[in-house]
One Martini backbone bead per residue (centre of mass of N, CA, C, O) as a GRO file, in nm:
protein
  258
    1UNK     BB    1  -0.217  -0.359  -2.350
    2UNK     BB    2  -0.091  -0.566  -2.119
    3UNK     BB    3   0.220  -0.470  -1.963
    4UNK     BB    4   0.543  -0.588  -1.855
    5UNK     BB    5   0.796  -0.377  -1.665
    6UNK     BB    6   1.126  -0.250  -1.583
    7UNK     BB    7   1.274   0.004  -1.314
    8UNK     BB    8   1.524   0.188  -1.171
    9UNK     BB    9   1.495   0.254  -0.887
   10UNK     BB   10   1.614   0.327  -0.575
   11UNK     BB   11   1.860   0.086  -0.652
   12UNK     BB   12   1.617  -0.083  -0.785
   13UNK     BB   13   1.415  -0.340  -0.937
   14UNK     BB   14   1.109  -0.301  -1.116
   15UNK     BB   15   0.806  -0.432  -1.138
   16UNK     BB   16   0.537  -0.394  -1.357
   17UNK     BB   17   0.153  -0.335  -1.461
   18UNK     BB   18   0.019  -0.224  -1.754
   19UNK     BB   19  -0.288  -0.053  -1.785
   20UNK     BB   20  -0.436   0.105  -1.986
   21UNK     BB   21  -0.551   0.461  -2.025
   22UNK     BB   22  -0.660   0.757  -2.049
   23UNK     BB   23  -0.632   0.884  -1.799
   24UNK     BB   24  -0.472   0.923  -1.523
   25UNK     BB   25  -0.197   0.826  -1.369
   26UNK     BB   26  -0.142   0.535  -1.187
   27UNK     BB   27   0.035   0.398  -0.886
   28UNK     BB   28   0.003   0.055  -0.749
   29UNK     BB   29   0.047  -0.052  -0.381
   30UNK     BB   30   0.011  -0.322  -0.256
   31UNK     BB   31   0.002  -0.549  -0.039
   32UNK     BB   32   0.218  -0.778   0.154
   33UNK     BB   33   0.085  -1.073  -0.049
   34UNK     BB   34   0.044  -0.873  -0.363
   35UNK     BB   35   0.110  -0.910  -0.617
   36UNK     BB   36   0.033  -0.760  -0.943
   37UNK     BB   37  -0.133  -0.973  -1.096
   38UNK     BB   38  -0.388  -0.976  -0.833
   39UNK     BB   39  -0.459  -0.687  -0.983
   40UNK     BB   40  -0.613  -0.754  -1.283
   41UNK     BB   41  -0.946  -0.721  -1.199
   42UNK     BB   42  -0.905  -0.405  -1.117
   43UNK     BB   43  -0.772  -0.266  -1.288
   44UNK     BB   44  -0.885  -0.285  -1.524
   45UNK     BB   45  -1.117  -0.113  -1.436
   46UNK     BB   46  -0.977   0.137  -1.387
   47UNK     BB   47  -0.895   0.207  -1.668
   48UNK     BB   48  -1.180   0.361  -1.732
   49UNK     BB   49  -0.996   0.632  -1.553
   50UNK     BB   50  -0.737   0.499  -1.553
   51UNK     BB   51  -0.344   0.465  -1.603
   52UNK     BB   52  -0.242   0.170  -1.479
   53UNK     BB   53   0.049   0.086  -1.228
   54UNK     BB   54   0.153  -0.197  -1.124
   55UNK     BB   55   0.331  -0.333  -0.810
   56UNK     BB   56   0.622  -0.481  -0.758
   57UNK     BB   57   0.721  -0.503  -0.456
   58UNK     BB   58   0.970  -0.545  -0.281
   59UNK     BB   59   0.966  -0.896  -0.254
   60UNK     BB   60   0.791  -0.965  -0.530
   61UNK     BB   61   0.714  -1.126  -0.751
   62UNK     BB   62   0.961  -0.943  -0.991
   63UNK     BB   63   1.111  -0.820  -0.837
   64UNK     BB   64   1.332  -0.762  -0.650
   65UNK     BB   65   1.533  -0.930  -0.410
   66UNK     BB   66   1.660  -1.045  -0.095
   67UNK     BB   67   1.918  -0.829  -0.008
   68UNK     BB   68   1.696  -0.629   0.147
   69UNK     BB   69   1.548  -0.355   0.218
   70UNK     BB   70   1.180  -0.388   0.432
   71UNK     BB   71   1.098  -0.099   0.493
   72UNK     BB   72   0.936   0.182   0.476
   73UNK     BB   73   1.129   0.362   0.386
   74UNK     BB   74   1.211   0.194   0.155
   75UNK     BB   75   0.914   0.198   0.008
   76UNK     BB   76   0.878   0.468   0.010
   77UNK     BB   77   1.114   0.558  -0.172
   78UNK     BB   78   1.022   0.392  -0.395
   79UNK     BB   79   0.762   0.572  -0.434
   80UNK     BB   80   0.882   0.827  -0.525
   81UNK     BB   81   1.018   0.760  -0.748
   82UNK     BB   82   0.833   0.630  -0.946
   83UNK     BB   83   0.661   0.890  -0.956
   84UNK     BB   84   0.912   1.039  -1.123
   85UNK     BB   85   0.914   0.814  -1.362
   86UNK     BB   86   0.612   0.839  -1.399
   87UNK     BB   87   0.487   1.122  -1.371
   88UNK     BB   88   0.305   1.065  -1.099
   89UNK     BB   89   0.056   1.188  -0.875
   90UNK     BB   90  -0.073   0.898  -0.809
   91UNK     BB   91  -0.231   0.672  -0.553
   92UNK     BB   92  -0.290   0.329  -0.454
   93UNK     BB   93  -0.323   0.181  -0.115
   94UNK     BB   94  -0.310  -0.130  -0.001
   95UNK     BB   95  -0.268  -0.145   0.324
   96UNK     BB   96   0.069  -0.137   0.311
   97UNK     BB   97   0.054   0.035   0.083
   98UNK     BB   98  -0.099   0.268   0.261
   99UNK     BB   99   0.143   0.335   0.406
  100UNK     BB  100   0.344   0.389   0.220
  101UNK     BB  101   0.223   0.647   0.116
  102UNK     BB  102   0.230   0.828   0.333
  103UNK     BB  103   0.515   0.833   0.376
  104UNK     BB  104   0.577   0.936   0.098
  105UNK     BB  105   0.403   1.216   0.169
  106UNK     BB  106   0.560   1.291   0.423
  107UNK     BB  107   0.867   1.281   0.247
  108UNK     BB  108   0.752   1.397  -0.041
  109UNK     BB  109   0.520   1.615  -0.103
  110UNK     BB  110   0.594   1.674  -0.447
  111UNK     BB  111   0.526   1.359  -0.539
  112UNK     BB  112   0.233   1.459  -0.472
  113UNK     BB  113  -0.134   1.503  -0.486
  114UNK     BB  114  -0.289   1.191  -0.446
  115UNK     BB  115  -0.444   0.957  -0.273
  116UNK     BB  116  -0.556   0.610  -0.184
  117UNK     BB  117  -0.661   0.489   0.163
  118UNK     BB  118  -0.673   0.109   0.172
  119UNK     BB  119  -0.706  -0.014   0.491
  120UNK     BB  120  -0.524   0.063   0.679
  121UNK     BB  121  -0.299  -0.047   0.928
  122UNK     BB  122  -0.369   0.113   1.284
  123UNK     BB  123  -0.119   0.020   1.415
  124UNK     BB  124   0.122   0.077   1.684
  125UNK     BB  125   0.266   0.218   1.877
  126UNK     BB  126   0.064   0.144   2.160
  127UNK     BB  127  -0.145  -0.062   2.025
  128UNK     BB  128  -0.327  -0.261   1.867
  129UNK     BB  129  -0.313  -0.523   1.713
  130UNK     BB  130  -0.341  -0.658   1.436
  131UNK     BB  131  -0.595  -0.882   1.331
  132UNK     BB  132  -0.357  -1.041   1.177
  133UNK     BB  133  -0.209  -1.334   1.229
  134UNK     BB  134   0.119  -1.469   1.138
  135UNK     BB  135   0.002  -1.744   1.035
  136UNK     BB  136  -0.109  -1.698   0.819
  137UNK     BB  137   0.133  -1.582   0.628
  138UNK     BB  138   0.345  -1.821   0.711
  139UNK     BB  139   0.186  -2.063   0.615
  140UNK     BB  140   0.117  -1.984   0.329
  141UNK     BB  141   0.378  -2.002   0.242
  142UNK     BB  142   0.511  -2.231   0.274
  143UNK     BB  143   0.330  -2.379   0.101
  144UNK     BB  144   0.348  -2.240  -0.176
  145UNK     BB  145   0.692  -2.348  -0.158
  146UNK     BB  146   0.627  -2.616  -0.208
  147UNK     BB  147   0.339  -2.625  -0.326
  148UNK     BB  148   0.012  -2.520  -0.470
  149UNK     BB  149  -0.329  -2.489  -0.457
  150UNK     BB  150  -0.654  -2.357  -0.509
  151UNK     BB  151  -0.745  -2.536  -0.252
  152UNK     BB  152  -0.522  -2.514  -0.040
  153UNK     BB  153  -0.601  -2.197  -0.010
  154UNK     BB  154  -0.888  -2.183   0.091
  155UNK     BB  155  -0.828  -2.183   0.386
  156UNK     BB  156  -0.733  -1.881   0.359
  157UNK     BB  157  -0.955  -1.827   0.111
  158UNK     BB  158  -1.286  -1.854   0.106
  159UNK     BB  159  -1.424  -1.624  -0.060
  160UNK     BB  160  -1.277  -1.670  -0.288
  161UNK     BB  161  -1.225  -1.739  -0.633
  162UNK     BB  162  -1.049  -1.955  -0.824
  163UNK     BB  163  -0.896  -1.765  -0.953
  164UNK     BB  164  -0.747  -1.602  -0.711
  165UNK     BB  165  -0.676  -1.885  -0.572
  166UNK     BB  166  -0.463  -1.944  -0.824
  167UNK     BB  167  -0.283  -1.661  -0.807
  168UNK     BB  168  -0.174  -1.732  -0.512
  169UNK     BB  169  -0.040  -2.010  -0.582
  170UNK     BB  170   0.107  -1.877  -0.812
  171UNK     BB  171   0.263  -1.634  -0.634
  172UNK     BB  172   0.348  -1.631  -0.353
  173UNK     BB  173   0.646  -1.755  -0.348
  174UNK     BB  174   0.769  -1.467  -0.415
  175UNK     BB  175   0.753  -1.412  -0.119
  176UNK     BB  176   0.974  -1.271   0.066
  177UNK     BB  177   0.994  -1.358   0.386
  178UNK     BB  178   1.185  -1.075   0.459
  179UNK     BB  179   0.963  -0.878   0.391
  180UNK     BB  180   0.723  -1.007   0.525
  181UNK     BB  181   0.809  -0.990   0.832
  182UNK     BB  182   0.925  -0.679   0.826
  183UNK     BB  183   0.622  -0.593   0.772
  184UNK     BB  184   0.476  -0.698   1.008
  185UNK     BB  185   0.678  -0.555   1.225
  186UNK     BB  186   0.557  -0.276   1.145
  187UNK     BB  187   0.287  -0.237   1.182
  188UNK     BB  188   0.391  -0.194   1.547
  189UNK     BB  189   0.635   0.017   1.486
  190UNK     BB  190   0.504   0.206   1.301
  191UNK     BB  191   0.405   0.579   1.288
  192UNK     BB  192   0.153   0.684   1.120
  193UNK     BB  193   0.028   0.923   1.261
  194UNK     BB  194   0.276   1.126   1.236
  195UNK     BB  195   0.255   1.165   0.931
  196UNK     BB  196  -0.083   1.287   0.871
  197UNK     BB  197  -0.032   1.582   0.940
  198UNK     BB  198   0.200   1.596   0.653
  199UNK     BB  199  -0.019   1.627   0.488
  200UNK     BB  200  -0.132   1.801   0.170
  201UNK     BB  201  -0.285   1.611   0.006
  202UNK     BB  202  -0.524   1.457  -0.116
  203UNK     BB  203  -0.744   1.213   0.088
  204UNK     BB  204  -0.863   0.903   0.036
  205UNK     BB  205  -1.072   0.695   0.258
  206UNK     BB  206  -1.087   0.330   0.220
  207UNK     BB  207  -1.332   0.108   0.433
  208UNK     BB  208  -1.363  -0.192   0.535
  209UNK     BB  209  -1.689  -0.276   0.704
  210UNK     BB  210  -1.642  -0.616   0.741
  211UNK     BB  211  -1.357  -0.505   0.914
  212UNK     BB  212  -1.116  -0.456   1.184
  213UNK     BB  213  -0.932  -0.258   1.123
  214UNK     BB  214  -1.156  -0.011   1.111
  215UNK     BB  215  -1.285   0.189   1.282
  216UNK     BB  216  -1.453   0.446   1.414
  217UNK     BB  217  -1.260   0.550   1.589
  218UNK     BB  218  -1.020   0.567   1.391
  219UNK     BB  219  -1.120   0.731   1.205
  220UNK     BB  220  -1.176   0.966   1.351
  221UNK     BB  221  -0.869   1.007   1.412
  222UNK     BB  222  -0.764   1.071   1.143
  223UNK     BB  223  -0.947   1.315   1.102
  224UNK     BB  224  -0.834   1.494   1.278
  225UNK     BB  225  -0.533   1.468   1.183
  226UNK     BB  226  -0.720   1.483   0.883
  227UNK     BB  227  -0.960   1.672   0.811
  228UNK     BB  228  -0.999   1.668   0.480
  229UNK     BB  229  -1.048   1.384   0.463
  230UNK     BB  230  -1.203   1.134   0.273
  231UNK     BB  231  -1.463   0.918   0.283
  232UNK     BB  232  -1.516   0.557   0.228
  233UNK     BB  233  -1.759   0.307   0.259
  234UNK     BB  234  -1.753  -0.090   0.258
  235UNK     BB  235  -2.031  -0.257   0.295
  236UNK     BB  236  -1.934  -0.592   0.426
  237UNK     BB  237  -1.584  -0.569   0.354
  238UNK     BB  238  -1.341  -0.658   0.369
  239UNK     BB  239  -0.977  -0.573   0.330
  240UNK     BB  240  -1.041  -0.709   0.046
  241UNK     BB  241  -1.277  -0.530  -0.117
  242UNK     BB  242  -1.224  -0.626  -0.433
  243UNK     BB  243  -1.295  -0.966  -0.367
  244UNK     BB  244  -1.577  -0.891  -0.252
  245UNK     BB  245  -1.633  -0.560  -0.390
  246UNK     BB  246  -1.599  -0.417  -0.665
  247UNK     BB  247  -1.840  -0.224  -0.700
  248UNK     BB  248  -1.778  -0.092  -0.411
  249UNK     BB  249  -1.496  -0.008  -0.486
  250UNK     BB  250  -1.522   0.167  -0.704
  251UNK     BB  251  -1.712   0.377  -0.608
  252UNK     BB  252  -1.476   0.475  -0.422
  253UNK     BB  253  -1.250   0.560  -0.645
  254UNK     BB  254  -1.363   0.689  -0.952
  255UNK     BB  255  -1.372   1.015  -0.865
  256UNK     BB  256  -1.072   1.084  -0.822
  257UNK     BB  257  -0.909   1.371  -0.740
  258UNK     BB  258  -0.652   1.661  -0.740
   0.00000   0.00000   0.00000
């Protein structure tokens, strides 16, 4: 039965939702502006697989918010304790949260065996910008924070199922403003290609073959920085890759092992 929870880690209260499942623990890491419940029909499936526990990210959700650290250093410490606290060291984080993880295996390498990294953004230091504009997301939280249906969300995320779209309209407005504005100014500032050398846990890339945030080049130079990583593309998907093709997301990640 799935049921939400929460624990007290690296200094502040963390809530997740435990998908049960027979395999191993797994962490899950949404991106930027994907509260834990909005990740509820991926989990599910997942759970087929791993015993999943998904992240409301500090300053999302029903976690800690307000007055809080939201760099990556600070979300990447989150990630580590949490993994200590669940005794887990498989993690799958998605676009933002795919650079936390990073960061959290290149700083405490102890704490992890195997990442899971959907689509993070390439974006960093002397680098091309993330290929999504800021008003996407400014405006779109203003919008929630008023109050919005899921048609209204609509115009932000034409390709989504309407249920996908109400719990985007009933969920966002938990998005603390300054959470999320200090994650995407992380994006471009946040140089995660220096942490790729020092990883040393087992690691795939899921590339969303129909999003512009990785290219051929991108994967390229990965591949370089950690020649080990096993790469798989979903062609066709979004960043969303999930969202987009559940059955072509799964089949990139239901066989990972570390």
């Amino acid at each position: 039965m799935t049921r939400g929870y929460n624990i007290h880690a690296n200094g502040i209260r963390h809530h997740l939702i435990h998908h049960p499942g027979q395999g191993p623990r797994l962490l899950i890491i949404p991106g930027i502006t994907s509260p834990a419940i909005t990740w509820g029909f991926v989990a599910d499936r997942m759970a087929e697989r791993f015993d999943v526990h998904v992240l409301d990210v500090r300053g999302r959700g029903l976690s800690q918010s307000g007055d809080l650290d939201y760099t990556l250093d600070a979300m990447a410490a989150d990630a580590s304790a949490l993994a200590e606290a669940l005794d887990t060291r498989l993690v799958l984080g998605h676009s933002m949260g795919a650079r936390t993880a990073i960061r959290a295996a290149a700083t405490t390498p102890e704490a992890f065996k195997g990442l899971i990294l959907v689509d993070p953004p390439v974006s960093g230091p002397g680098r091309r910008a993330y290929p999504m504009g800021w008003p996407w997301y400014g405006e779109s939280i203003r919008m929630a924070q008023k109050g919005c249906s899921a048609e209204d969300m609509r115009a932000f995320c034409p390709t989504w199922s309407d249920e996908q779209l109400a719990l985007r309209a009933e969920w966002l407005h938990t998005c603390h403003w300054g959470a999320i504005r200090t994650a995407y100014d992380g994006f471009h500032t946040d140089d995660i290609h220096a942490d790729l050398p020092k990883l040393t846990q087992r690691v795939r890339l899921v590339i969303a073959g129909g999003a512009p945030v990785i290219g051929d080049a991108d994967a390229a130079e990965i591949k370089a920085l950690l020649p080990g990583i096993e790469t798989r593309t979903v062609a066709g998907a979004g960043h969303m890759i999930p969202w987009d093709d559940l059955d072509g997301f799964l089949a990139a990640v239901m066989d990972f092992t570390a």
